[in-house]
Backbone bond lengths (Angstrom), bond angles and torsions (degrees), N, CA, C in turn:
res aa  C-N    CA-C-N  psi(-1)  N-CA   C-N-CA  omega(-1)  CA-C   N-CA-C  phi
1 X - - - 1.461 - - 1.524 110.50 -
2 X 1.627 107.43 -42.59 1.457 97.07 171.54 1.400 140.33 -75.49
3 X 1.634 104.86 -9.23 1.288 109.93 -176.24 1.761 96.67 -89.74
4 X 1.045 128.78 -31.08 1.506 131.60 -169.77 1.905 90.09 -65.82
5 X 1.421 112.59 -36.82 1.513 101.10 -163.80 1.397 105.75 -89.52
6 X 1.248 117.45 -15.57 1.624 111.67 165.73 1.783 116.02 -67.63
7 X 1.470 96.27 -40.54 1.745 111.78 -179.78 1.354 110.55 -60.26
8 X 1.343 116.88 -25.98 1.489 103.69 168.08 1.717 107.87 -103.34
9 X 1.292 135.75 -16.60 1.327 120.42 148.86 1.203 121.35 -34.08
10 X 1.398 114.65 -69.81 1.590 135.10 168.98 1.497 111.13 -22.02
11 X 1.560 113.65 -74.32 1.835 117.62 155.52 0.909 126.28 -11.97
12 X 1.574 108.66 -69.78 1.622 118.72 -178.77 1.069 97.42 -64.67
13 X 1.220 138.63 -87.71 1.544 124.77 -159.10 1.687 131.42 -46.49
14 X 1.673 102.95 -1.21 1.231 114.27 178.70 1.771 109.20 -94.82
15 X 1.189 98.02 -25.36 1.836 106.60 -161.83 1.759 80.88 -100.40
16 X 0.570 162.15 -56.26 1.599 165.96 157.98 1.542 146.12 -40.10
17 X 1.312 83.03 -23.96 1.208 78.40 171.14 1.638 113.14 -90.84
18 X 1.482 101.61 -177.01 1.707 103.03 -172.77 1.076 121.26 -149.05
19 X 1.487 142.58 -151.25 1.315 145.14 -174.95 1.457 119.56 66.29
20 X 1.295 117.53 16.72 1.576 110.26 177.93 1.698 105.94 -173.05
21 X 1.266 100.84 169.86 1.807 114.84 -169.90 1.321 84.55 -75.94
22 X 1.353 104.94 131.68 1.995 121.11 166.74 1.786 87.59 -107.96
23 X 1.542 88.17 132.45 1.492 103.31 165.60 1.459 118.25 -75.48
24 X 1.085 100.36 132.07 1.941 114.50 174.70 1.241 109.63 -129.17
25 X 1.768 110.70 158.02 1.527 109.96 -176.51 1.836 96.72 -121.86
26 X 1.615 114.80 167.67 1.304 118.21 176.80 1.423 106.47 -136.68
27 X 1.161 103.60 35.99 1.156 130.66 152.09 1.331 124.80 -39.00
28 X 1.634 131.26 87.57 1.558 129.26 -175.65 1.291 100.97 -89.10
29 X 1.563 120.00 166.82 1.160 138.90 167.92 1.316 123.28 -77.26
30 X 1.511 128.86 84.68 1.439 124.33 -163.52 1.366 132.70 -72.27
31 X 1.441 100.04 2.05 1.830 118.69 171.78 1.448 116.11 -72.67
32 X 1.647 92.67 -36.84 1.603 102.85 -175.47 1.730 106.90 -96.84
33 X 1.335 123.89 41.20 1.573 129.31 160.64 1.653 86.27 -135.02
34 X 1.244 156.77 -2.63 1.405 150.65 168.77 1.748 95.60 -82.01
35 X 1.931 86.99 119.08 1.306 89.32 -175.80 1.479 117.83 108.66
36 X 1.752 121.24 -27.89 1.142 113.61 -164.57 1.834 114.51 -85.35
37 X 1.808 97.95 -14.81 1.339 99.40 -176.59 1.810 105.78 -82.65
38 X 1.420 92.09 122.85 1.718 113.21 176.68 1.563 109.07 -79.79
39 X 1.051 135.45 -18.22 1.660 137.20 -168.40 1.534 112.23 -106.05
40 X 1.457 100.14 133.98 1.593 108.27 179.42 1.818 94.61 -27.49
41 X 1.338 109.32 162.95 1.747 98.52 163.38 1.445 107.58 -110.36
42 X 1.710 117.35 161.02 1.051 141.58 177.97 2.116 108.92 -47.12
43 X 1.311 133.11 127.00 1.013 123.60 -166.40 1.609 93.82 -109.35
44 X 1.396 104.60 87.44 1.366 108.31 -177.83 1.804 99.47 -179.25
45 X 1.173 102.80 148.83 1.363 114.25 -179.30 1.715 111.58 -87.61
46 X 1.232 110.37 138.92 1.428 122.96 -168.98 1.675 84.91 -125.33
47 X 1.574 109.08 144.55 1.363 131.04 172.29 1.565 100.97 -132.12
48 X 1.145 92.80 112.05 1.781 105.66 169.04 1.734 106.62 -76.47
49 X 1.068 130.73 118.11 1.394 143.82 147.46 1.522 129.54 -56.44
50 X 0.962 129.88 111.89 1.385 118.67 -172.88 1.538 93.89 -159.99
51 X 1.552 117.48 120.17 1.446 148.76 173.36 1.431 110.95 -53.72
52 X 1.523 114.54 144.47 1.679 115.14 174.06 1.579 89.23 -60.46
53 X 1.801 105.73 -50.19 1.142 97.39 -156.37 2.070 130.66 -57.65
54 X 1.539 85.69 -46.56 1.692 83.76 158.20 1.497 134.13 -60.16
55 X 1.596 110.05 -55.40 1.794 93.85 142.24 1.882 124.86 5.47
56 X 1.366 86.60 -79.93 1.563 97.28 -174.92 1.467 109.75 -57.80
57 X 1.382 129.71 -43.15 1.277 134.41 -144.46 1.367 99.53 -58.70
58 X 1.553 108.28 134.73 1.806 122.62 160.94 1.044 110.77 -117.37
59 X 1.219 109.42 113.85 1.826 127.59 153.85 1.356 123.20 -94.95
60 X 1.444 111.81 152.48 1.421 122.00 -141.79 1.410 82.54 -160.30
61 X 1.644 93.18 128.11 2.007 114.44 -163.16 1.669 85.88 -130.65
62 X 1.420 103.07 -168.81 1.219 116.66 170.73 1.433 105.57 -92.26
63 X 1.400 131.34 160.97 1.454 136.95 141.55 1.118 98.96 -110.26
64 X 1.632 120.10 -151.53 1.394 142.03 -162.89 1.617 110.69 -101.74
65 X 1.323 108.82 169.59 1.502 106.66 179.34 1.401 124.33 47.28
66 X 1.476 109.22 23.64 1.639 127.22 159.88 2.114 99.92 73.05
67 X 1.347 87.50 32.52 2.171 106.48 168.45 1.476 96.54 -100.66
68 X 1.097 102.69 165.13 1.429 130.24 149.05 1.817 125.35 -106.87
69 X 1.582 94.75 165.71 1.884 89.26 163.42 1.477 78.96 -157.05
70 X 1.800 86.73 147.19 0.752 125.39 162.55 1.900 136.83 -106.11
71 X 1.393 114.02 152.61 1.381 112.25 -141.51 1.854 104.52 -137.88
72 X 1.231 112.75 162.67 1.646 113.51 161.92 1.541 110.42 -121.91
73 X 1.242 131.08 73.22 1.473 135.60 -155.90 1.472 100.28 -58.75
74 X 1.508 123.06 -51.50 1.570 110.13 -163.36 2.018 92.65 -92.11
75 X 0.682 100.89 -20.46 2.117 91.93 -179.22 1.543 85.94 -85.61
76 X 1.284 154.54 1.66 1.704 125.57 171.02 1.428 92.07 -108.08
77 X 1.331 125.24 -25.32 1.597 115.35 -155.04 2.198 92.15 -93.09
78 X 1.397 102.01 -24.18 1.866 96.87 -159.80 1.575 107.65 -58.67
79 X 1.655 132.29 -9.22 0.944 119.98 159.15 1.490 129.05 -73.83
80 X 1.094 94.88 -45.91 1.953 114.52 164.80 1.384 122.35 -40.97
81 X 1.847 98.31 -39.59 1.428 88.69 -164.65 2.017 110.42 -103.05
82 X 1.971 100.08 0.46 1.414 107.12 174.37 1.827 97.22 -75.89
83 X 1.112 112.02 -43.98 1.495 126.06 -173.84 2.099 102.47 -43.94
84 X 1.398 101.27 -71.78 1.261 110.26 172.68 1.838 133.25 -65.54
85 X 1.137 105.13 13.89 1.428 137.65 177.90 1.551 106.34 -98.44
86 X 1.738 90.22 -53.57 1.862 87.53 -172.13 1.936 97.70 -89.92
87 X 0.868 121.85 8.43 1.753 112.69 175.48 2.207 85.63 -82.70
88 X 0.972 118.02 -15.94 1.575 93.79 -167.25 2.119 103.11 -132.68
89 X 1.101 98.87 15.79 1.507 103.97 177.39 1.864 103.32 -146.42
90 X 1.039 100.30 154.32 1.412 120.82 -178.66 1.694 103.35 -75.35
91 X 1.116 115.31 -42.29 1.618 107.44 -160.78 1.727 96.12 -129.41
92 X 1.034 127.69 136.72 1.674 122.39 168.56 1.847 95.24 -140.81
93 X 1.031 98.02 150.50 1.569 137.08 177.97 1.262 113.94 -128.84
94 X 1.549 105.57 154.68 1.837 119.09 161.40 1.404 112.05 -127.19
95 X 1.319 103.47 133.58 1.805 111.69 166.91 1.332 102.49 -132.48
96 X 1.102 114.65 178.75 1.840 144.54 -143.69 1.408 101.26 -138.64
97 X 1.202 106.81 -6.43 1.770 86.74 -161.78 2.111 99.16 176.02
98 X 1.709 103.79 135.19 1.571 96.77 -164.61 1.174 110.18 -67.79
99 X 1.550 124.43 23.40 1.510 119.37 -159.85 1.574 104.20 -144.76
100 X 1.427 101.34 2.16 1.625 127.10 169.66 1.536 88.36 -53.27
101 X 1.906 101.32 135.65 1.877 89.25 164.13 1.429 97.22 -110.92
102 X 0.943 129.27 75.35 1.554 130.78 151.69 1.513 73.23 -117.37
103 X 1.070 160.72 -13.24 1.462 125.55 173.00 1.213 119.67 -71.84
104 X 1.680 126.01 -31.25 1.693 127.21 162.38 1.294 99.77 87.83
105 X 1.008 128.24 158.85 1.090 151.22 148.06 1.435 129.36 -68.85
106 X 0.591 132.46 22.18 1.538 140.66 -177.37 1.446 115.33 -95.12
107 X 1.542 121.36 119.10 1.766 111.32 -156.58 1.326 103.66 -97.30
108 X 1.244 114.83 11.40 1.830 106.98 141.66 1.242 133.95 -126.83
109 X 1.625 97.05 45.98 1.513 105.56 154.90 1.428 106.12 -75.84
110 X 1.199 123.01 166.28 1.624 122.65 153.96 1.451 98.75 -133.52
111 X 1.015 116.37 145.07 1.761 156.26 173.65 1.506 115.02 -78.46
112 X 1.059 148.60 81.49 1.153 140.25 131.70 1.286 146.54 -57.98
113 X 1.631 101.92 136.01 1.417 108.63 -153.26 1.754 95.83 -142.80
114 X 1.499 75.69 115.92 2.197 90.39 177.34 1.567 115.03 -86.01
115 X 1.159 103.36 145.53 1.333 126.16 177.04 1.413 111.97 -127.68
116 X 1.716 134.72 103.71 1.508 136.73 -158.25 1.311 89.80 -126.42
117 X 1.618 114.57 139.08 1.314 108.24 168.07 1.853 87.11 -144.61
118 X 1.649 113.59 155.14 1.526 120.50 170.20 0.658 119.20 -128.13
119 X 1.491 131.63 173.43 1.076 145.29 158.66 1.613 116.61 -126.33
120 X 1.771 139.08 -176.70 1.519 145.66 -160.56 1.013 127.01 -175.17
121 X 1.170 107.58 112.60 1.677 101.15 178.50 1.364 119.38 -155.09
122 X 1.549 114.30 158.28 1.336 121.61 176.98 1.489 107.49 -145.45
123 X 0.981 104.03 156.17 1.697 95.72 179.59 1.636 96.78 -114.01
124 X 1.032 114.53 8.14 2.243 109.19 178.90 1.452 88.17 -72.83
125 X 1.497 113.75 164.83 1.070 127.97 178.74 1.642 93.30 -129.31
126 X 1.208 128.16 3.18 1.534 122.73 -161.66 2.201 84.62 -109.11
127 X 1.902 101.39 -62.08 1.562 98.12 -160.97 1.638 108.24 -97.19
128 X 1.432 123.00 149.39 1.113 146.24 151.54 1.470 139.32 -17.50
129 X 1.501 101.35 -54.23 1.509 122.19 -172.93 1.536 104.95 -76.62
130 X 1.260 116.19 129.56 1.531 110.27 176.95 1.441 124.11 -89.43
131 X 0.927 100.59 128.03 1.821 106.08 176.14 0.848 137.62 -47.28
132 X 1.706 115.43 -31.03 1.291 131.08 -171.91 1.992 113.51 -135.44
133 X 1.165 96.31 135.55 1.505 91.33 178.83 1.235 115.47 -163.18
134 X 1.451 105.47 143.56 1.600 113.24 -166.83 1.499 106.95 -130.35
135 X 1.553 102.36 148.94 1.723 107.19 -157.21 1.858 79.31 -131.30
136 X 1.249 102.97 115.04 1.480 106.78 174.73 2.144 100.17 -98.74
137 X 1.057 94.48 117.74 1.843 103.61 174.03 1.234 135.69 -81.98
138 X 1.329 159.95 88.91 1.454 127.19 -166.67 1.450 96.56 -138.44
139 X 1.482 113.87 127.56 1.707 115.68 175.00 1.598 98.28 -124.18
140 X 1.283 86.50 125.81 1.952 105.37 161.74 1.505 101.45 -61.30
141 X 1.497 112.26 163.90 0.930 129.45 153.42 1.484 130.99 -122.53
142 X 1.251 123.01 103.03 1.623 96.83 -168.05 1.695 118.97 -153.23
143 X 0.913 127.75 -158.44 1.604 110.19 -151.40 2.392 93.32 -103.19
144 X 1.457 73.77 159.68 1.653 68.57 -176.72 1.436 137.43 -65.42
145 X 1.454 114.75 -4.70 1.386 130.69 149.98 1.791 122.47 -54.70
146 X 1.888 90.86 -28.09 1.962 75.79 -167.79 1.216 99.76 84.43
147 X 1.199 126.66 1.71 1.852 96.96 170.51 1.587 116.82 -124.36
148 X 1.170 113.28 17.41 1.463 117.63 -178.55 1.322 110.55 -126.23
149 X 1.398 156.89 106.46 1.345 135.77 177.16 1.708 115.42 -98.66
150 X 0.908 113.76 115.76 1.391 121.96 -174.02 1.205 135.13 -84.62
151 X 2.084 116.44 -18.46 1.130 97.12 140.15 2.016 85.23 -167.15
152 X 1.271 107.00 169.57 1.379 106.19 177.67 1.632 110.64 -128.62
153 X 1.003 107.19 115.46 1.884 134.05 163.11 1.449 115.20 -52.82
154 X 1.407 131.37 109.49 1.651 117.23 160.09 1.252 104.52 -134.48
155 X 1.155 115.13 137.81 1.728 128.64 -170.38 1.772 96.09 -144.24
156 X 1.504 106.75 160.62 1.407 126.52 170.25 1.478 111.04 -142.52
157 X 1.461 80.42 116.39 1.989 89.33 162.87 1.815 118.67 -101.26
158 X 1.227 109.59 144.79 1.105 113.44 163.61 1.472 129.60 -124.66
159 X 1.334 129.94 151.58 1.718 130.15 -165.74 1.470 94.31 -153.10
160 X 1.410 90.71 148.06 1.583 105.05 -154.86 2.090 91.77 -147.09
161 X 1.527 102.14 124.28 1.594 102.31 171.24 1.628 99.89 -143.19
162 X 1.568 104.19 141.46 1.203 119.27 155.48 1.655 138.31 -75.97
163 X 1.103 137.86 148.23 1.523 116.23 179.75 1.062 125.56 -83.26
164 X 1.691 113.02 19.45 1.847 89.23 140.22 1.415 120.06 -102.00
165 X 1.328 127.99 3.65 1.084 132.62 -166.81 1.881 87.89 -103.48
166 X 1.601 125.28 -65.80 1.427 104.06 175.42 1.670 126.87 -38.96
167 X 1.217 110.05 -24.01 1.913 89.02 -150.01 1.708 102.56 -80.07
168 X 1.221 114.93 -3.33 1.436 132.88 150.51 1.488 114.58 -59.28
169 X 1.505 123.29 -59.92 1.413 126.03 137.43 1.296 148.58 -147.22
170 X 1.124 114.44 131.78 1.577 135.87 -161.09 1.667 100.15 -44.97
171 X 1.292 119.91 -54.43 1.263 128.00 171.29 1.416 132.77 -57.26
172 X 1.709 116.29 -12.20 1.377 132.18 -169.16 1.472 112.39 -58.84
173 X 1.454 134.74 -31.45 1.358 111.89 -176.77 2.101 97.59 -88.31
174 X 1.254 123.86 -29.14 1.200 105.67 -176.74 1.477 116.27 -88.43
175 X 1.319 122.76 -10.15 1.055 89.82 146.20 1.765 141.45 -110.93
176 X 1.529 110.42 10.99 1.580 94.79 132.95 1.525 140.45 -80.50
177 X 0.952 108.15 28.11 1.676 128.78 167.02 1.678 103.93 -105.56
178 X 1.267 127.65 -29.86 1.256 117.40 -179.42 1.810 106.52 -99.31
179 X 1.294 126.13 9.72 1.556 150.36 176.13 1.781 94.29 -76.76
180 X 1.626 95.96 -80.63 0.884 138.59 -163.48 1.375 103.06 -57.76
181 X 1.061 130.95 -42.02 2.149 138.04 168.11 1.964 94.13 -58.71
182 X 1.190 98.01 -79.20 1.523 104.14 -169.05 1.317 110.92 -55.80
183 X 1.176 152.54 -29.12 1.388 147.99 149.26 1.459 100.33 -32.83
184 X 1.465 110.26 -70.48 1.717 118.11 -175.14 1.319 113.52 -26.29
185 X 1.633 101.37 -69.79 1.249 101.04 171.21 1.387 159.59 -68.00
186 X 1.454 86.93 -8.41 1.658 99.41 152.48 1.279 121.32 -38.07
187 X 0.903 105.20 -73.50 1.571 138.38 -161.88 2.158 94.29 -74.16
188 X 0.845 136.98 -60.95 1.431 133.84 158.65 1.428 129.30 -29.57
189 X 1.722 106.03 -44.39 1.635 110.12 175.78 1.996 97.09 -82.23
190 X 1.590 122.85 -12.95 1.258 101.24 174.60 1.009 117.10 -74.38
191 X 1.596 116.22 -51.87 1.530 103.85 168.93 1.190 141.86 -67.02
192 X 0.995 123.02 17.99 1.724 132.28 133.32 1.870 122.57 -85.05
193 X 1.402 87.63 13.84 1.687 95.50 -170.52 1.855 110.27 -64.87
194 X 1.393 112.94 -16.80 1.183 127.28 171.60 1.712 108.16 -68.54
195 X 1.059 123.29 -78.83 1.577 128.05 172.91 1.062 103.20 -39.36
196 X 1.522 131.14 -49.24 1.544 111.45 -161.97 1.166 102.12 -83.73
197 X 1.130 163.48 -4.79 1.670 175.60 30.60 1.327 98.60 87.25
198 X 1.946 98.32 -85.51 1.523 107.08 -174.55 1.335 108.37 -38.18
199 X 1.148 135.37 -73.36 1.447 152.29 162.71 1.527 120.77 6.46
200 X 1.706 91.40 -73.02 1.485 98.64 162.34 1.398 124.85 -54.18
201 X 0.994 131.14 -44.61 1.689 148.34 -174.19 1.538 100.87 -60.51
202 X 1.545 109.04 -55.79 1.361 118.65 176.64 1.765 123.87 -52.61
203 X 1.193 97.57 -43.24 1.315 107.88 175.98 1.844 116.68 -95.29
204 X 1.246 115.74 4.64 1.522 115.28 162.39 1.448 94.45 -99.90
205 X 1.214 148.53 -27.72 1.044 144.09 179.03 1.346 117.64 -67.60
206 X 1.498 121.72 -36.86 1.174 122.41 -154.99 1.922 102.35 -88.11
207 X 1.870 94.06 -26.45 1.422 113.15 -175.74 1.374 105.98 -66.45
208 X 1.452 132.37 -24.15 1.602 138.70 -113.00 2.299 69.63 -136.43
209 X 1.295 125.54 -41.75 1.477 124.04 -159.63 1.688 84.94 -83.22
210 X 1.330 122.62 -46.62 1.794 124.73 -163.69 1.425 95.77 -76.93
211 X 1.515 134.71 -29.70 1.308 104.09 171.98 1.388 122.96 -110.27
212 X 1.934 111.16 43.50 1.401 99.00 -172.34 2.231 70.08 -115.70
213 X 1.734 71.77 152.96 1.734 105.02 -171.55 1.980 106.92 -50.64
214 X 0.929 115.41 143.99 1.405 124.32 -178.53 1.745 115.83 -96.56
């Protein structure tokens, strides 16, 4: 009895207290986007891009009760978003850098490159954890030089938790906001599944004319 009544002391003083950025993750479940892409997939290799430096990046939103939390948007989402890459392409890769050679040379690879921005909120003035949260998405698409962009993706997810459903977890509305983005985009990079097609075709063709003999 006494340890159960400390364990919810413990709670409270975790969801309550204040004066500083509480770390949160947006961390989706990548088992549950396996499976979600419905469309033949793209027969071309996609390389997701993602920076040491974004890696690192911490952002810091509002929560509730006049706190913040703080977050690693592209290091919680880069599994999510290699996962949701390969539901709509045949081949996916990761690089660090536009000069990474796991990107290859090959002029129908395409390169992807994320752009995440959020937002947080709660309206309690007592708990921390925010209720509401939005994961804004947008990935370029573009040729492995960097100098052509072929098409650009923007989707918004949103995730929403109450406090009886957070104090189980602190993280629960962002990361069904980061569920809820990558689902989107499933379904967003298909319907561009036409352009990125031509593209590919265009650029095995063009590879397939420069190395036939003169």
């Amino acid at each position: 009895m006494c340890q159960r009544l400390f364990a919810c002391i413990a709670l409270a003083g975790a969801v309550f207290l204040g004066g500083c950025a509480h770390p949160i993750q947006l961390t989706p479940d990548p088992t549950a986007l396996v499976g979600t892409g419905s469309a033949p997939k793209i027969d071309r290799t996609a390389v997701l891009l993602v920076t040491d430096a974004q890696l690192a990046q911490e952002v810091i939103t509002p929560g509730g009760g006049g706190d913040k939390v703080s977050y690693k948007p592209y290091k919680d989402l880069q599994t999510g978003l290699y996962v949701a890459l390969g539901e709509v392409f045949s081949r996916v890769g990761l690089a660090s850098s536009p000069t990474d050679p796991r990107i290859g040379t090959d002029p129908a690879t395409v390169v992807v490159t994320p752009t995440i921005t959020t937002t947080s909120y709660s309206p309690s003035i007592l708990t921390w954890p925010p209720t509401i949260f939005t994961i804004t998405l947008e990935l370029a698409f573009r040729d492995p030089g960097g100098t052509r962009t072929v098409a650009t993706v923007r989707v918004q997810g949103e995730g929403r938790a109450e406090f009886d459903e957070f104090k189980g977890d602190f993280s629960l509305s962002s990361k069904r906001a980061a569920q809820d983005v990558l689902t989107r985009m499933i379904k967003a990079i298909q319907a561009q599944g036409d352009t990125l097609r031509r593209w590919s075709t265009a650029g095995r063709t063009a590879e397939a004319v420069d190395a036939a003999p003169h």
